[in-house]
DRENFI-385734 format. One record per residue (C-alpha): x, y, z; residue in one letter. Coordinates in pm, whole numbers, padded with zeros to 5 digits, always signed. Each point is the difference from the previous one (the first is absolute). Last residue first. Example, Ala and Ser with C-alpha at 12.3 -4.5 7.8 and 13.67 -1.06 7.14 Angstrom:
BEGIN
+01367-00106+00714s;-00137-00344+00066a;
***
This chain:
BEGIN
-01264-01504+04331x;+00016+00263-00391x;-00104+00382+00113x;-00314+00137-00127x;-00012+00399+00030x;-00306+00195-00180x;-00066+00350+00063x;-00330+00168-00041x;-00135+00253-00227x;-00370+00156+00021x;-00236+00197-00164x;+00178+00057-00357x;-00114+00288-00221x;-00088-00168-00381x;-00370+00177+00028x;-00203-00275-00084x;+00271-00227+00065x;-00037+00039+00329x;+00405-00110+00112x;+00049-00232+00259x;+00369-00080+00024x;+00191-00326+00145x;+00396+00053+00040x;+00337-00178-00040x;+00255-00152+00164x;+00044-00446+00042x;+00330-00099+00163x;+00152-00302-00074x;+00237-00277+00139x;+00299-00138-00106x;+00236+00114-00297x;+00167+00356-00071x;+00058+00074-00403x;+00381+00026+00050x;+00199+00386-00117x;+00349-00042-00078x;+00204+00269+00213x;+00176+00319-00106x;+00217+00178+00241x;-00100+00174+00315x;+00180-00149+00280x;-00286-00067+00309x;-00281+00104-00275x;+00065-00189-00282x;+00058-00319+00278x;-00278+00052+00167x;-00205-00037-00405x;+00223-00304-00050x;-00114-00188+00328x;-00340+00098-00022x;-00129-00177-00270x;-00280+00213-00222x;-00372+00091+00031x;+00068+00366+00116x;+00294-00163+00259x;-00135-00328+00136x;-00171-00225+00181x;-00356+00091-00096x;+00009-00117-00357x;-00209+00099-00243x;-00338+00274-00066x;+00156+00310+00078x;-00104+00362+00146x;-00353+00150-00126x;+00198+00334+00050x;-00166+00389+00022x;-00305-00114+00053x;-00316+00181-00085x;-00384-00030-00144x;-00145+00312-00148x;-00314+00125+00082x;+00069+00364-00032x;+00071+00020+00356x;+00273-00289+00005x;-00078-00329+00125x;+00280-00086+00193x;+00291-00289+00018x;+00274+00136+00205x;+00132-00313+00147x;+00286-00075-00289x;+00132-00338-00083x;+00335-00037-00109x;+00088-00109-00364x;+00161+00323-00073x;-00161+00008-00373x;-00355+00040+00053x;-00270+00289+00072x;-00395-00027+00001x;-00214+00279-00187x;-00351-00139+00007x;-00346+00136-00153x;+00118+00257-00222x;-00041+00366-00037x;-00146+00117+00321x;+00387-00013+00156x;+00244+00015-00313x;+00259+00246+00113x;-00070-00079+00384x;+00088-00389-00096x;+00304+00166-00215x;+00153+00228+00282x;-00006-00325+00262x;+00160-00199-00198x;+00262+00283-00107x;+00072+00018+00376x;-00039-00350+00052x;+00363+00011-00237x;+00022-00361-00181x;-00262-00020-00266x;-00215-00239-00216x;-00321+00201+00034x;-00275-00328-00062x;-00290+00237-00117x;-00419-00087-00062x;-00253+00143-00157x;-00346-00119+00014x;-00298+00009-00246x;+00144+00019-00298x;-00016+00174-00402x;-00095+00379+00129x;+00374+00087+00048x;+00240-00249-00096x;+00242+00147-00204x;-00033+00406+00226x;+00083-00287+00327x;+00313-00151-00156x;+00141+00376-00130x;-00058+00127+00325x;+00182-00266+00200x;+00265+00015-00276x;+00059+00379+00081x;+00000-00056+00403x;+00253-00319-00061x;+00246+00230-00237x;+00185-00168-00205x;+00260-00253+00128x;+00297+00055+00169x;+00095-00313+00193x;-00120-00012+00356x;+00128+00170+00294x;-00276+00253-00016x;-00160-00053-00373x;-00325-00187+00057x;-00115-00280-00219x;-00371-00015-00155x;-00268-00307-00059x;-00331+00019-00089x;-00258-00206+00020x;-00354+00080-00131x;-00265-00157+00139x;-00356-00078-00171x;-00225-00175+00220x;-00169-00313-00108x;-00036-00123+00346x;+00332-00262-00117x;+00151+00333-00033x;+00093+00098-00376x;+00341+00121-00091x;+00119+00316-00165x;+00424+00038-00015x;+00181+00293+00088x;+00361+00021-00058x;+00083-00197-00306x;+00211-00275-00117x;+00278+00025-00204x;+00280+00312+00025x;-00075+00249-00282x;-00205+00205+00210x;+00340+00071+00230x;-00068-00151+00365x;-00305+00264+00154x;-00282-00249+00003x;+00176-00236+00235x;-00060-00298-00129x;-00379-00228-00042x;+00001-00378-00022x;-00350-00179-00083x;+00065+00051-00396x;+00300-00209-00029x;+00105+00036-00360x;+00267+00264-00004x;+00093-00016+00411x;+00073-00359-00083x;+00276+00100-00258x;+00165+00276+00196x;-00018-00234+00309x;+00194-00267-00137x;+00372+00101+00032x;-00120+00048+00451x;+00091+00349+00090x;-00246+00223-00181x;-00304+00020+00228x;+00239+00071+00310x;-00068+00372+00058x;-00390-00073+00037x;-00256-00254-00128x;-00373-00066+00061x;-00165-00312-00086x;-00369-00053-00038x;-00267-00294+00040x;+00191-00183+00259x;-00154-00364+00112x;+00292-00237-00002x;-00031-00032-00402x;+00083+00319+00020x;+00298+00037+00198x;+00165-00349-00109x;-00062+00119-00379x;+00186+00336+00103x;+00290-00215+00158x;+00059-00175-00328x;-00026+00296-00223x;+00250+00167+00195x;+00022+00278+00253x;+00327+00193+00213x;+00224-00024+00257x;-00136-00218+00312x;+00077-00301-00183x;-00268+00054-00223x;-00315+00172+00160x;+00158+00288+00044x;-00173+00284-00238x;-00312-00217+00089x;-00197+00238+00202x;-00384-00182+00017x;-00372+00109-00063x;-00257-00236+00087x;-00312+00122-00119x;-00432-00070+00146x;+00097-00150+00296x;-00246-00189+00171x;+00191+00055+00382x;+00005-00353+00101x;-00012-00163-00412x;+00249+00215-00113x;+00219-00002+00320x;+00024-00399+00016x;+00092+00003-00424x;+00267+00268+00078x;+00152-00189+00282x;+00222-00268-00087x;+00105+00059-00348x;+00075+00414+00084x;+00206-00165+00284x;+00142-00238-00251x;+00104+00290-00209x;+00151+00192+00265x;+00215-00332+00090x;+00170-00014-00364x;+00067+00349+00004x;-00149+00350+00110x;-00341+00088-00029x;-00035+00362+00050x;-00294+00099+00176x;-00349-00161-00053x;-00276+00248-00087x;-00355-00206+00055x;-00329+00148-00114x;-00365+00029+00081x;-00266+00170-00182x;
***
């Protein structure tokens, strides 16, 4: 089977890239999933129900979240009915939504998705090594494929997790810094690796944002209002081959599409 992992789609102009190009990549590459990191997908900051429809309805069959799932008033009640959106597994249990969600490919494939936040520079969550445990002991014997978006800051812990789970899922592919990594690898135990998809959104700007206010938190360090950056996009993500016989991944390739 084939999929598509699209990094974090930030904004207004990260959902019209998704718009623009994930009907042209299904039917070039004959993907089998589209899987997509939402957390920003509204106003850079966070997810509603309006900007999930826009995802899916754009081609997306699964949403994955991150540190931001909770900013937008809405998200607590789409995260309760929307079944296509899976959270970092290790928020509190009684948080809605859920951290691993089973999907079927359009080859008939059973995938589980799973999404899991790291700690390093991140809020303090539960442990990410634990959860990944817990995730693969509820699914084990009921898919084909297994597959991890590691929402995580530190490349260090990146890197520890792929290792941690190499020959136990298909794909581990990092988000959250919104900057494209070039260290995608096929680990030895068949596992496919990059430690950051990067962003889906504007490419004049700061992580998706204006530029102007971000210099200026920098040059004299006080608070700034964040801007959901306009103009043109930039397209990140990655194509795996996994053999679903086996759910080991044969090859992963980068994706960059950048708006004329």
């Amino acid at each position: 089977m084939r999929l598509l992992m699209i990094g974090d789609v930030s904004g207004n102009v990260g959902r019209r890239a998704v718009q623009d190009n994930v009907g042209k990549l299904r039917k070039e590459f004959d993907l089998d999933l589209v899987i997509a990191n939402g957390e920003n997908a509204t106003a850079a900051i966070g997810i509603s129900e309006e900007s999930g429809k826009e995802l899916f309805a754009a081609g997306v069959d699964v949403l994955t979240m991150g540190n931001h799932v909770w900013n937008i008033p809405d998200a607590f009640e789409y995260l309760a009915k929307e079944k296509r959106i899976v959270r970092p597994a290790n928020y509190h249990p009684s948080l809605p939504g859920c951290g691993v969600l089973t999907v079927e490919a359009s080859n008939k494939c059973r995938v589980a998705v799973a999404n899991i936040s790291g700690r390093s520079f991140m809020p303090v969550l539960d442990c990410p090594f634990r959860a990944a445990d817990a995730l693969l002991e509820s699914v084990a014997g009921k898919v084909d494929v297994i597959v991890v978006d590691f929402h995580a800051e530190a490349t260090s812990e990146k890197i520890a997790f792929g290792w941690y789970l190499d020959g136990k899922v298909a794909a581990v592919c990092g988000t959250h810094t919104h900057v494209m990594t070039a260290d995608e690898r096929i680990l030895p135990g068949g596992t496919a690796y990059i430690s950051d998809l990067g962003m889906t959104g504007p490419y004049d700007s700061v992580i998706g944002v204006e530029k102007e206010p971000i210099i200026e938190h920098f040059v004299f360090h006080r608070p700034v209002r964040l801007v959901d950056a306009k103009g043109l996009y930039q397209f990140n993500g990655v194509i795996i081959d996994i053999d679903e016989s086996n759910g080991k991944a044969t090859s992963i390739k980068r994706v960059q599409l950048y708006e004329q």
